[in-house]
N, C-alpha and C positions, 0 to 999 in steps of 0.2 A: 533787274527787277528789284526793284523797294520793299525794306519790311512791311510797310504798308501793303503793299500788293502782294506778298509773302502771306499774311496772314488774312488778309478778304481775298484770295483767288482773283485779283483784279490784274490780269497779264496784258491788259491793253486789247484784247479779241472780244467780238462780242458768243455771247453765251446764251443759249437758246429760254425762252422765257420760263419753258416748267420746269428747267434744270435745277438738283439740288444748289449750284453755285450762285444762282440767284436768288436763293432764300437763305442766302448767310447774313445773317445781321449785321449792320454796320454801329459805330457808334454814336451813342444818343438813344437807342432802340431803348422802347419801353417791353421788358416782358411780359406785363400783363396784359399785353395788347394780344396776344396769342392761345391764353383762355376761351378767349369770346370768339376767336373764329374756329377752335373746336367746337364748341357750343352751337355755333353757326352747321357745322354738319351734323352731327351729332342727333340737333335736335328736329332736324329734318330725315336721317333715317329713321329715326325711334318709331316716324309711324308705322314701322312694321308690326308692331305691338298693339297696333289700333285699326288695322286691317281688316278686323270682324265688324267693323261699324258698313262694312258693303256687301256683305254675305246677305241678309236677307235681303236687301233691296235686289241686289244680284238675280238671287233666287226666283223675282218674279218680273225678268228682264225683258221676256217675251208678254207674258201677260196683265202686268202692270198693277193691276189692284190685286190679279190672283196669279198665283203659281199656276203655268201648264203642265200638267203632272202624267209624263211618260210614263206607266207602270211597266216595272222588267228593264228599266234603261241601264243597260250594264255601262263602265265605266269609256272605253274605247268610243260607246256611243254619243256619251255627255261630251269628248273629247271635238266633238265634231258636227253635231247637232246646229241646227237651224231652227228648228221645230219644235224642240223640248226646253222647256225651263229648268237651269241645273238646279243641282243640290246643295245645299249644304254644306254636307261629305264633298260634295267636290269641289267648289271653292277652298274649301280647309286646309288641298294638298299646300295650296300655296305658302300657306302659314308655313309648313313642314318644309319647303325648301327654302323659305327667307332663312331659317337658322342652321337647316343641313350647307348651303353653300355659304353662309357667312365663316362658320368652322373652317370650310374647307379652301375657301378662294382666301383669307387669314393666312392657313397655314402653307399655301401654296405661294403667296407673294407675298407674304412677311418678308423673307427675305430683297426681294427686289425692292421692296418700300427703303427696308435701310440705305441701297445702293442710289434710288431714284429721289429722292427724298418725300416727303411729306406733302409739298403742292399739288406734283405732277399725281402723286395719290389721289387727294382730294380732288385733281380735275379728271379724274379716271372712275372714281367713284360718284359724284356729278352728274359726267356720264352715261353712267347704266344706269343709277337708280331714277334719273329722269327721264332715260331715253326709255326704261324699261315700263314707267309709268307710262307714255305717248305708246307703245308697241299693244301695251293692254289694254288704253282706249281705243286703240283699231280692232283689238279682239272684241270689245264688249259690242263695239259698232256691229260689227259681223258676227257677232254672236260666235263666236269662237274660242272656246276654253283653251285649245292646246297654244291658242297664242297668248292667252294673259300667265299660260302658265311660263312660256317661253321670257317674256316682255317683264314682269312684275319676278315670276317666283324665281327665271333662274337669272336673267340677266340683272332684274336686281339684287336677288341674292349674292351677285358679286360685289355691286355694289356698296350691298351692308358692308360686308369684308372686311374691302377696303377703306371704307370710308371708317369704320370703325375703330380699326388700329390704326389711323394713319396720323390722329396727333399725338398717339400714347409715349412713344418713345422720344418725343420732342419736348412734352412737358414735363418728363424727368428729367432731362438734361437741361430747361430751366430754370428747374426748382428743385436742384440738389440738396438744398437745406429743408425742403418743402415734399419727399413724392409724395408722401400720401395723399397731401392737400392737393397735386399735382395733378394724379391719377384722378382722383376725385371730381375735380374740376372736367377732367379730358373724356370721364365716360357718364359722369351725370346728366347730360343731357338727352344720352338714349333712352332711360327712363320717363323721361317728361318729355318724350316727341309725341306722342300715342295724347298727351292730355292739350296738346296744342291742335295736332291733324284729326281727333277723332272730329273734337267740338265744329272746328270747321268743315271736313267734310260732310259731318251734317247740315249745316248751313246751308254749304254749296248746292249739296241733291235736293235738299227743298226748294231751293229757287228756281233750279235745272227741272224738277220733273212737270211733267207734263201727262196729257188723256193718252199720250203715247209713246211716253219713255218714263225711268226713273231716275233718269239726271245723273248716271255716274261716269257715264264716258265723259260728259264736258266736266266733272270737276274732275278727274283724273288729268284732264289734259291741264285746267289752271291751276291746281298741285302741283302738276311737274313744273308749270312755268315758274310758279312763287319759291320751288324748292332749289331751282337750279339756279336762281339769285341768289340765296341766299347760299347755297353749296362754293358756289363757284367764287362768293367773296370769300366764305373762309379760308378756302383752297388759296386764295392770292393771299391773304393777310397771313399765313401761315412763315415764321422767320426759325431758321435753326443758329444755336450760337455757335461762334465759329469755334475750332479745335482749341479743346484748353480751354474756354470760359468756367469760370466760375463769376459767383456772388463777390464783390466789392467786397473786401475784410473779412469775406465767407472761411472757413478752414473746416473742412470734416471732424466733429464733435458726437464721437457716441459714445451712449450711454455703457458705460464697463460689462454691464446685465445683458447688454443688447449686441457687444461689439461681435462677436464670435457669429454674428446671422447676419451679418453686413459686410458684405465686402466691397474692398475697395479697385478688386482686379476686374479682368472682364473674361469672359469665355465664348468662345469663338458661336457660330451658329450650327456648324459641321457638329460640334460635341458635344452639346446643350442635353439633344434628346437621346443622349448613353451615359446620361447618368440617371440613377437612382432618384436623384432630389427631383430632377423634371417631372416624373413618373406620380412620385408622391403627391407634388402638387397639382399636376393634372388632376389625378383622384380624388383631393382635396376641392377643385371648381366642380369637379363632376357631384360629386357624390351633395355640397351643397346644392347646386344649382337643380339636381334632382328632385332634393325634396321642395325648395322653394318653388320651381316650375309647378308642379304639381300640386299646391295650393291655388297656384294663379289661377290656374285651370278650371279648376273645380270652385273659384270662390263663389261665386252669383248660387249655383244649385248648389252647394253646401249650406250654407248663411238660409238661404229660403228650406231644404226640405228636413236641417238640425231644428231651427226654432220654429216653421209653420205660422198658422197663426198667432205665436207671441208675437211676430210683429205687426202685427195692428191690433193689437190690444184683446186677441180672442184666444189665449191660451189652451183652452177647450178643442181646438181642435187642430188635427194633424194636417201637412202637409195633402194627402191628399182628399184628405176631409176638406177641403176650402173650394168655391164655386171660382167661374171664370174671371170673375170680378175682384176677388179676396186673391189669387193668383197674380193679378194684374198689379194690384198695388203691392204686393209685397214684391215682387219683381222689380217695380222701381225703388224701392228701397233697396237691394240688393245690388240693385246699377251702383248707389249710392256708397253700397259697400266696397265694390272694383273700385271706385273711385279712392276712395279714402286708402284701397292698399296701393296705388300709382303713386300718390301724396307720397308714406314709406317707402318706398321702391326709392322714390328719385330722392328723399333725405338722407336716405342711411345712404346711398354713394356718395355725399359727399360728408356726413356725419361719422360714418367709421372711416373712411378711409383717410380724413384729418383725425380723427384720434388713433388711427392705426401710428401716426410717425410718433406719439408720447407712448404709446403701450409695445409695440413692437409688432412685424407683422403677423409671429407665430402666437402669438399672444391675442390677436385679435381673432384670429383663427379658433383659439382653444373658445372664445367666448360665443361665438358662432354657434360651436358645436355644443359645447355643456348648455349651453341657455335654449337652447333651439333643443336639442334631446328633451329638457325639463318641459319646453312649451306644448311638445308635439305629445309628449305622454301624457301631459296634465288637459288637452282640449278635450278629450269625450267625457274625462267629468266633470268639466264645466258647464260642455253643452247639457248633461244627464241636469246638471244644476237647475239650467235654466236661464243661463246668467248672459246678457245678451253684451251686455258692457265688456266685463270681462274675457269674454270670449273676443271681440271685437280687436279689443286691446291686447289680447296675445298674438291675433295670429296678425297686427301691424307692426310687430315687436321680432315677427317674423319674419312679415316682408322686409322692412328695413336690414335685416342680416342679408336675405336673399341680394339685393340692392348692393349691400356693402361686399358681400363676395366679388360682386366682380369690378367693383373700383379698387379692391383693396390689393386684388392678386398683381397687376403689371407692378406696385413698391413690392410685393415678395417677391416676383424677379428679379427683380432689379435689384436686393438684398444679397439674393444670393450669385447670381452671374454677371452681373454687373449694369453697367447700362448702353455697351456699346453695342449690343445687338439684340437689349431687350423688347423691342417691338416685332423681330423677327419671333423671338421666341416663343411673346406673349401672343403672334399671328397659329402658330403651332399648337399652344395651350389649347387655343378657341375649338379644339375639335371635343373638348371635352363638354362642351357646353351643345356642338353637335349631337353629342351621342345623349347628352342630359337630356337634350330638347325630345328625344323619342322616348327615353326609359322612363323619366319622370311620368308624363301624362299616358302610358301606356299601361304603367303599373298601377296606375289610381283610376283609372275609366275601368279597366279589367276587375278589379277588385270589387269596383262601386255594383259593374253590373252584376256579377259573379255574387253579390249579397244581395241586391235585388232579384234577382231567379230562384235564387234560395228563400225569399218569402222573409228576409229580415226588415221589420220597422225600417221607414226612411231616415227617421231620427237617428238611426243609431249605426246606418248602413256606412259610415266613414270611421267607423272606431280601430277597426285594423288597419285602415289605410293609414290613421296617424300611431299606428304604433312601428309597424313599419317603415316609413319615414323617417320616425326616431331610430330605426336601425340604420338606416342610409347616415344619419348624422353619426350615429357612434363609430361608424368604418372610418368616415370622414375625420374621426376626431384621433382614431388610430392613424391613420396617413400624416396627419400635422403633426405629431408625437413624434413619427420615425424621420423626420425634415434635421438633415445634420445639413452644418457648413460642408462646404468644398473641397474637399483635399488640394492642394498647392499643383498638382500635376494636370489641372483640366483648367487651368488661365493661362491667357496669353501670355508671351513677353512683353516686356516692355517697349521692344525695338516692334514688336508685329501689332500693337494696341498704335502706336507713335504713325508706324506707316498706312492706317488704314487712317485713320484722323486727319495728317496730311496728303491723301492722295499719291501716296510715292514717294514724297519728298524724303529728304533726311530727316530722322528721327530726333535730330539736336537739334531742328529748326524748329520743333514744337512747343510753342510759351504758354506759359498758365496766369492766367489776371483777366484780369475782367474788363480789359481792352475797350473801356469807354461807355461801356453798356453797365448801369448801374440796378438797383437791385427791383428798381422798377417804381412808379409814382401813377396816382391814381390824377391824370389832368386831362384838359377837356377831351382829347380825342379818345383816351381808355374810358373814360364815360361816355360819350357815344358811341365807341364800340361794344360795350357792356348793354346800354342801352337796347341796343338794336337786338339784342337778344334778350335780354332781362324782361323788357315787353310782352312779348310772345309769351315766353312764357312764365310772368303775374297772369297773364291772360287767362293763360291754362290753367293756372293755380285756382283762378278765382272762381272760373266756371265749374271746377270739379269740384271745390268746397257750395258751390250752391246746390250741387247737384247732391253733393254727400250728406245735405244739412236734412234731406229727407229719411236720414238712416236714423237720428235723433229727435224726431218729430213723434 
């Protein structure tokens, strides 16, 4: 065998096509050709975030201009129903298993991701989350809830998962001089899926519906087609570098301030979750992602029942002093408002998590929390103010932290464990973001109603909810606090980092250089690979700034 074949796995046999040994890059590879096909899945899971754009249509699936309204339909009965138009509430569950099984199918085959590599992920998540789209347009065909909950909520919920961690640990390894910008890159586009899929599956059901349907099984079914093109090129364009790459001239340079929160070892995936620092940081995505969920949530009926009629120009009256009409328009104004926090959402992941590699990552964290505390205590007297601007501009100042938590957390793994089994780990994290996805909006819908029953102004019925909040951030700002490096007794060897990199081989056969793959060039084909994504979504950018433009009108 030839060092060449020594160091690309090329033993003369062929090697199965979704094998990680086929996704070792050779030399000449441009790396930033491996952004854009995260991007590529990415921005095709994200519509799980845009999933409420079928719920009412859903809702009036049998009766089409009206809802058929079972009175007393308990939930087992909506399960199975032919005859009744669902709910709501029951479409919903779905939402609630898209982020319960992404936590969990993460933290379940993170591990195998590191072993299987990253393509055979992405054609795994593909997969479900298309096959799972086709399974829910046979339910909706058949009117059959337990099947879209099957087809969409669980078998796609694998899909997110997977698909979602499957380039993370890839673009850290390469952009070692780069994670933040790295990370950024590899989860920003789950944020702007929702502002791509919502727009078009509006489209689609307006073309689709008809005197006797409301058009969402058939764009269900050309969603999956258009998604599982685009999934399944990223899934191929996906390259890992081979063992020992680094950047051409690259050498690890950190900051003196910053060196003691970075390391250079690695820590196995067996030992990750017994230590204290995993724990912390877990609480640190939780405890953000709590309260930002929980804005999300609430934004559209917050934004309309804090200012009422100020926004169309009738300050005189309240929320629900306003007729069907005066409800209507500030309602889209309000759309206007989701819209413009999606904008924040998808900036700040790639806005902090590039400024996370100049500030550090515990450092981005403290600002998270101190600024986000100040934001969340200071919105009921803005709202009390009046101040529509103001208020607008805090809680997007919001979203964007929301956004940046979770592009920013896989560089704070990676900081602190290293990078050889950081997508296993950051698969494992993701359950905090599980349990976020239920506390969050549980604790703010409870709250809202619970002041509502109590007979408090609608104006004012969210003022505990963001005080509380700001208590979820100061725990969260306590857990970033107690984040110490590593003690030397939980990284590997050198000889057991060496054998896992080479497959077995000897640990002296493992070279470090940059083995012909340089630090990457922006030429025709990473501009149309960029393209093919960059597209979609200005698309989605543009249609969500026209739609947001009626919040300043």
């Amino acid at each position: 065998m030839t060092a060449t074949q020594e160091i690309w796995g090329d033993s003369g046999g062929t090697t199965a096509l979704l094998s990680r040994e086929r996704t070792i890059a050779r030399p000449g590879f441009n790396r930033w050709l491996v952004p854009p096909a995260a991007l590529a899945i990415h921005l095709c899971i994200g519509m799980a975030y845009g999933f409420s754009v079928f719920w009412l249509p859903l809702s009036r699936a049998i009766g089409v201009t009206d809802p058929v309204v079972c009175e007393g339909m308990g939930l087992m009965t909506a399960l199975f129903t032919t005859s009744c138009d669902w709910r709501v509430a029951d479409l919903g569950w779905i939402y609630t298993l898209f982020f319960v099984l992404l936590g969990s199918s993460a933290a379940i085959w993170g591990g195998w991701l590191e072993v299987a590599g990253p393509r055979k992920a992405g054609f795994v998540a593909a997969l479900c989350w298309c096959g799972g789209m086709v399974l829910a347009a046979i339910g909706i065909m058949t009117h059959q809830l337990w099947l879209m909950w099957i087809g969409s909520g669980f078998i796609g919920g694998i899909g997110l998962g997977l698909g979602y961690i499957s380039p993370v640990s890839t673009l850290i390894k390469w952009f070692p001089d780069r994670r933040g910008l790295a990370t950024g890159m590899a989860i920003m586009g789950f944020g702007g899926g929702a502002m791509i899929g919502a727009p078009l599956a509006d489209a689609l059901m307006r073309h689709f519906a008809s005197d006797t349907g409301v058009g969402v099984w058939q764009t269900f079914l050309v969603m999956a087609a258009i998604y599982v093109v685009f999934m399944m090129a990223g899934a191929f364009g996906y390259r890992v570098p081979p063992a020992g790459w680094k950047p051409e001239g690259w050498e690890p340079k950190v900051d003196p301030k910053k060196a003691a929160m970075i390391t250079q070892h690695h820590v196995h995936l067996r030992d990750a979750h017994k230590t204290p620092q995993f724990w912390l940081i877990w609480a640190v995505l939780c405890l953000n992602v709590s309260a930002g969920i929980g804005v999300i949530g609430m934004a559209s009926p917050m934004l309309q029942e804090i200012f009422g009629g100020r926004l169309i120009g009738l300050p005189e009256l309240s929320f629900t002093e306003l007729n069907g009409d005066q409800k209507a328009a500030i309602a889209a104004i309000a759309a206007g408002f989701a819209g413009l926090l999606s904008l924040f959402n998808i900036g700040g992941r790639i806005a902090w998590a590039s400024a996370s590699d100049r500030l550090g990552r515990k450092t981005t964290y403290f600002i998270f929390f101190g600024l986000g505390i100040a934001l969340y205590a200071l919105l009921p007297t803005v709202a009390h103010m009046g101040s529509q601007v103001l208020f607008v501009a805090m809680v997007c100042i919001i979203l964007s932290m929301y956004g940046g938590g979770f592009s920013t957390v896989p560089a704070y793994l990676a900081d602190i464990f290293g990078t050889q089994f950081v997508g296993a780990i950051h698969g494992r994290l993701l359950t905090a973001w599980a349990t976020a996805g239920i506390v969050g909006p549980v604790v703010v819908n409870y709250i809202r109603e619970a002041q509502i029953n109590a007979g408090v102004e609608r104006a004012l019925v969210y003022d505990n909810t963001m005080y509380i909040l700001a208590g979820f951030l100061a725990l969260g700002l306590l857990a970033n606090a107690l984040v110490r490096p590593l003690g030397e007794r939980w990284f590997m060897s050198a000889d057991e980092v060496a054998a896992l990199q080479s497959n077995g081989t000897q640990a002296g056969e493992i070279r470090s250089g940059s083995f012909g793959i340089d630090r990457g060039r922006f030429d025709l084909t990473a501009a149309l690979a960029w393209a093919a994504v960059g597209i979609p979504l200005a698309w989605g950018v543009w249609t969500t700034v026209l739609k947001t433009a009626a919040l300043f009108n």
